[in-house]
PASEBA-1860 file (N, C-alpha, C; in nm, 3 decimals):
! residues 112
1> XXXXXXXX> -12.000/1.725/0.430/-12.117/1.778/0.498/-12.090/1.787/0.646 ~ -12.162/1.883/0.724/-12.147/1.912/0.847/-12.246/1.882/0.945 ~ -12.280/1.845/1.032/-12.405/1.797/1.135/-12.367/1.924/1.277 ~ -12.479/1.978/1.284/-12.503/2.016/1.435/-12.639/1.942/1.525 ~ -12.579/1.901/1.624/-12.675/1.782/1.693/-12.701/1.902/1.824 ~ -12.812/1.882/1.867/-12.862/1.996/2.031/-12.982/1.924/2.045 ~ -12.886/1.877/2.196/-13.014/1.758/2.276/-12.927/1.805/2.397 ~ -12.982/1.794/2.488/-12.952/1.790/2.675/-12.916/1.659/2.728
9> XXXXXXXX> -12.921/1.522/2.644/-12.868/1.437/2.668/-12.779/1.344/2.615 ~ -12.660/1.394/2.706/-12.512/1.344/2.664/-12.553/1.201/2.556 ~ -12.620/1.127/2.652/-12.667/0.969/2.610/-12.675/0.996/2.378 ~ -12.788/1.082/2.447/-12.863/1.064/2.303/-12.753/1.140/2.206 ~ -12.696/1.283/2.212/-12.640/1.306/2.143/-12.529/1.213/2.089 ~ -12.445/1.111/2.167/-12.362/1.050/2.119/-12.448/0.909/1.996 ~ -12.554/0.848/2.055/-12.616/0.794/1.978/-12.657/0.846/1.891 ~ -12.664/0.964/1.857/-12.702/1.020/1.678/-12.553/1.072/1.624
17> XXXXXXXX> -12.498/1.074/1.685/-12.369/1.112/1.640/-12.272/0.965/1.578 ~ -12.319/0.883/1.626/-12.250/0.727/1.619/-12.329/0.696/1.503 ~ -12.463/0.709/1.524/-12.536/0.635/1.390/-12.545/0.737/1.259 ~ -12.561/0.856/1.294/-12.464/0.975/1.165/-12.336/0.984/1.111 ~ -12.248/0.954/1.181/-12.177/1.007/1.168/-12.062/0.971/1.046 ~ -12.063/0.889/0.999/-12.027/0.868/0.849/-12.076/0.917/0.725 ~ -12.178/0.981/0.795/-12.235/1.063/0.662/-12.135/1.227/0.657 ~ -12.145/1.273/0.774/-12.063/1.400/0.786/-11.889/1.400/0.803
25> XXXXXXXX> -11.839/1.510/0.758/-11.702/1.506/0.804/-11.623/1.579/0.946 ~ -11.766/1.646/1.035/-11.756/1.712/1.130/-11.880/1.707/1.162 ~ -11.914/1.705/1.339/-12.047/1.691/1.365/-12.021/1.764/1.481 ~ -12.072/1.881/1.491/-12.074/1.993/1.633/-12.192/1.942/1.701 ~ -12.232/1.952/1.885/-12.269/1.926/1.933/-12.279/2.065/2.074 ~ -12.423/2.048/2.137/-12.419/2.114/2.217/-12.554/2.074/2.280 ~ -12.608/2.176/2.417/-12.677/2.120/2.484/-12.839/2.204/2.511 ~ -12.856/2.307/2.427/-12.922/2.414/2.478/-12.975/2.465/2.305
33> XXXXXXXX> -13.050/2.538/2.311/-13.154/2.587/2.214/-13.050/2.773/2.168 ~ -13.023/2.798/2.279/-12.894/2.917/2.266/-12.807/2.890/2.220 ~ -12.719/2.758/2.265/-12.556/2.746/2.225/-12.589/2.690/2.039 ~ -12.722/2.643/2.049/-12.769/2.549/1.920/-12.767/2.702/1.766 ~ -12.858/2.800/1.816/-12.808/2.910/1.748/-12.687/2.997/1.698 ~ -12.591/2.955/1.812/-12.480/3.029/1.824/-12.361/2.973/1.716 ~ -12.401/2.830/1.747/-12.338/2.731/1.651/-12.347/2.761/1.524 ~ -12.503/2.753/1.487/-12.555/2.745/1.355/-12.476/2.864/1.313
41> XXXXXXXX> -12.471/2.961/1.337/-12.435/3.160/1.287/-12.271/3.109/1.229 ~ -12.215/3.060/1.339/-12.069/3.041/1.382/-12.016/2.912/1.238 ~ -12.102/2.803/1.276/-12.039/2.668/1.182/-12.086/2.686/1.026 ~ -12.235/2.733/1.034/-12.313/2.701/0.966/-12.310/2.556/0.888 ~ -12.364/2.478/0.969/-12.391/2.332/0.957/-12.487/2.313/0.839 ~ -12.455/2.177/0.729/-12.564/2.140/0.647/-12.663/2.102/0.688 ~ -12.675/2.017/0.826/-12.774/1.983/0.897/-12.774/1.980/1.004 ~ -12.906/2.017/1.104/-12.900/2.036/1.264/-13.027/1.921/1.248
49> XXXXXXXX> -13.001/1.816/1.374/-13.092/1.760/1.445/-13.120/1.846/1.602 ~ -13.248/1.877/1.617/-13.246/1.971/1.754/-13.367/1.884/1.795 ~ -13.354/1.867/1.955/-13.429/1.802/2.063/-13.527/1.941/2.036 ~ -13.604/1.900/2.154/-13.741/2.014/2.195/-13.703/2.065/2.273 ~ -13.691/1.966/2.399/-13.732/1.999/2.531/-13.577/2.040/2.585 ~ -13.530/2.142/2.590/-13.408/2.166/2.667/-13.430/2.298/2.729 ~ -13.303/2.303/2.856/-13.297/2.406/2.912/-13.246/2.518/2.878 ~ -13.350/2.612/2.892/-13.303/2.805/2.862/-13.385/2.775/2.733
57> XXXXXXXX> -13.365/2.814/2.661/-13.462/2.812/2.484/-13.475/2.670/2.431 ~ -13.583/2.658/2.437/-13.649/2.528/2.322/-13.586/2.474/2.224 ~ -13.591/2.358/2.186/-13.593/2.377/2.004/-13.645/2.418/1.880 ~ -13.810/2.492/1.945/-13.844/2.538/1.870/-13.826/2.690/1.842 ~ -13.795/2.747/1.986/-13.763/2.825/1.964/-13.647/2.844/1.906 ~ -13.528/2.779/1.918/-13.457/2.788/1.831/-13.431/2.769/1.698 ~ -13.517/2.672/1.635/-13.552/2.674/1.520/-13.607/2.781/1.458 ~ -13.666/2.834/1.551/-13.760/3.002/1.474/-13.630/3.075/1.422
65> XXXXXXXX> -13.536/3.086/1.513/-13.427/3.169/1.513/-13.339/3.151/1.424 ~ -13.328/3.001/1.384/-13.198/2.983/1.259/-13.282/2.986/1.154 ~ -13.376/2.971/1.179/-13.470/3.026/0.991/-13.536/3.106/0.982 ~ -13.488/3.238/1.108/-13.534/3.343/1.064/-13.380/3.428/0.973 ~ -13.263/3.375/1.000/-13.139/3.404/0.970/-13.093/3.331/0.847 ~ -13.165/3.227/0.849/-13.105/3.131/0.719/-13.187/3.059/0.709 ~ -13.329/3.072/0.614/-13.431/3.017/0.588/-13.425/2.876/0.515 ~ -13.277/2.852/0.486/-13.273/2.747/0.432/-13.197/2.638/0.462
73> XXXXXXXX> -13.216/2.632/0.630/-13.137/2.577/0.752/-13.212/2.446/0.702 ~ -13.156/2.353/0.720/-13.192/2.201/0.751/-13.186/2.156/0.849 ~ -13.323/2.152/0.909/-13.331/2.129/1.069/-13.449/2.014/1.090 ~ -13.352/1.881/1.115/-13.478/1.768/1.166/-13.517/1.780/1.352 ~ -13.637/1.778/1.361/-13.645/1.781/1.513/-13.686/1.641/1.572 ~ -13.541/1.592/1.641/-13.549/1.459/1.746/-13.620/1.471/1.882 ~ -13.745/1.403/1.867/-13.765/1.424/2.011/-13.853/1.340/2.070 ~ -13.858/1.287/2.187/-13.968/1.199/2.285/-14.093/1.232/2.280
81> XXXXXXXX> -14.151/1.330/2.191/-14.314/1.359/2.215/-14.352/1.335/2.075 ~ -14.439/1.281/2.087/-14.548/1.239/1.952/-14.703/1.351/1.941 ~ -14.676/1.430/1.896/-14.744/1.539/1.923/-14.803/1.596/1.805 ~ -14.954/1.581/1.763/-14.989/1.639/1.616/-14.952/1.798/1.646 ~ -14.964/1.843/1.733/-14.960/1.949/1.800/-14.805/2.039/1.755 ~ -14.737/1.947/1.815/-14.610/1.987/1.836/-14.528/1.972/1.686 ~ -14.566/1.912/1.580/-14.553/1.867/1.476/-14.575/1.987/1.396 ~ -14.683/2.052/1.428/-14.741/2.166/1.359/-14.653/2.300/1.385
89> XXXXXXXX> -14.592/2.343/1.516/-14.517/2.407/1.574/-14.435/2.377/1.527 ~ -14.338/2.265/1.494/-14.195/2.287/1.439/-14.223/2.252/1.314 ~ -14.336/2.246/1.244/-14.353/2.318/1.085/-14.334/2.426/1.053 ~ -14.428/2.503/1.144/-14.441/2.652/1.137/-14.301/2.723/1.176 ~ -14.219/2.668/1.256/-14.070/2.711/1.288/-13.987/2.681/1.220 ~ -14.021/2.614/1.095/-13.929/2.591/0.967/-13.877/2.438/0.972 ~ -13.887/2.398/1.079/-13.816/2.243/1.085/-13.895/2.179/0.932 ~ -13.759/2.120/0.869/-13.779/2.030/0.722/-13.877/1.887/0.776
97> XXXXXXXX> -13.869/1.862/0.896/-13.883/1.694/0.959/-13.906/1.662/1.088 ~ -13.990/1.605/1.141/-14.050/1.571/1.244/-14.005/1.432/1.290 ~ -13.940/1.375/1.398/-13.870/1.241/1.402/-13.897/1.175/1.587 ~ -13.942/1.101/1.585/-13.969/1.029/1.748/-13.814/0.992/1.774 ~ -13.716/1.029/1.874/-13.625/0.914/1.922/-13.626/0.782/1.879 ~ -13.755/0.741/1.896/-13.740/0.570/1.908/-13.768/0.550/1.765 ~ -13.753/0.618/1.646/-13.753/0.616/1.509/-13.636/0.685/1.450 ~ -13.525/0.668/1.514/-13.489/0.759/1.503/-13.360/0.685/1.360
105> XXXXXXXX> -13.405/0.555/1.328/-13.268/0.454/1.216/-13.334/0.550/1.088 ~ -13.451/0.608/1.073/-13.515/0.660/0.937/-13.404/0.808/0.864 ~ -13.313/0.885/1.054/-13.263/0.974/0.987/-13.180/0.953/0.870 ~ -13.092/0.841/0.871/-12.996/0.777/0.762/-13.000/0.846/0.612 ~ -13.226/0.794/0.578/-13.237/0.833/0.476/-13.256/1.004/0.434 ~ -13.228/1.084/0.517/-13.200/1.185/0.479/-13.057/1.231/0.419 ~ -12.975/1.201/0.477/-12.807/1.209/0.445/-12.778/1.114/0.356 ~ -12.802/0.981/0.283/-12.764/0.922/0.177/-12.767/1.043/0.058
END
């Protein structure tokens, strides 16, 4: 299995990459909601964890974008906002999963 991780922070991406990363046999990484698309087209990853909040395109907006291309993208969204709001938005953008950072030991049980 393959992981694409897109967060803006070096920090965090390596911490999901450390605590994933025995599940995958390759884990692409990048920093932006663009390079996060470009990836997906390019690797096509079994699973993307995508932040929200980054610079140039969102994660949600990028999420719109890999499941408007491949509706059957597996995309959990990691991120610092606890948002019924925002929850609803990366439903509607196809995200499979909604995940706080600071919850973030639960991804595990997706990849077993």
């Amino acid at each position: 299995m393959t992981l694409l991780i897109a967060d803006d922070n070096d920090g965090i991406r390596n911490m999901l990459k450390s605590m994933t990363g025995e599940f995958f046999t390759e884990v692409f990484e990048c920093a932006n909601g663009k390079s996060a698309c470009e990836l997906s087209l390019e690797k096509k990853p079994d699973w993307i964890l995508m932040d929200i909040l980054m610079p140039g395109m969102d994660g949600l907006e990028a999420t719109r974008k890999i499941t408007r291309v491949n509706p059957d993208a597996k995309i959990i969204i990691v991120t610092n906002f606890d948002s019924d709001g925002l929850r609803r938005k990366a439903k509607e953008a196809g995200a499979r999963s909604y995940i706080l950072k600071e919850n973030t030991e639960g991804l595990i049980n997706f990849f077993k």
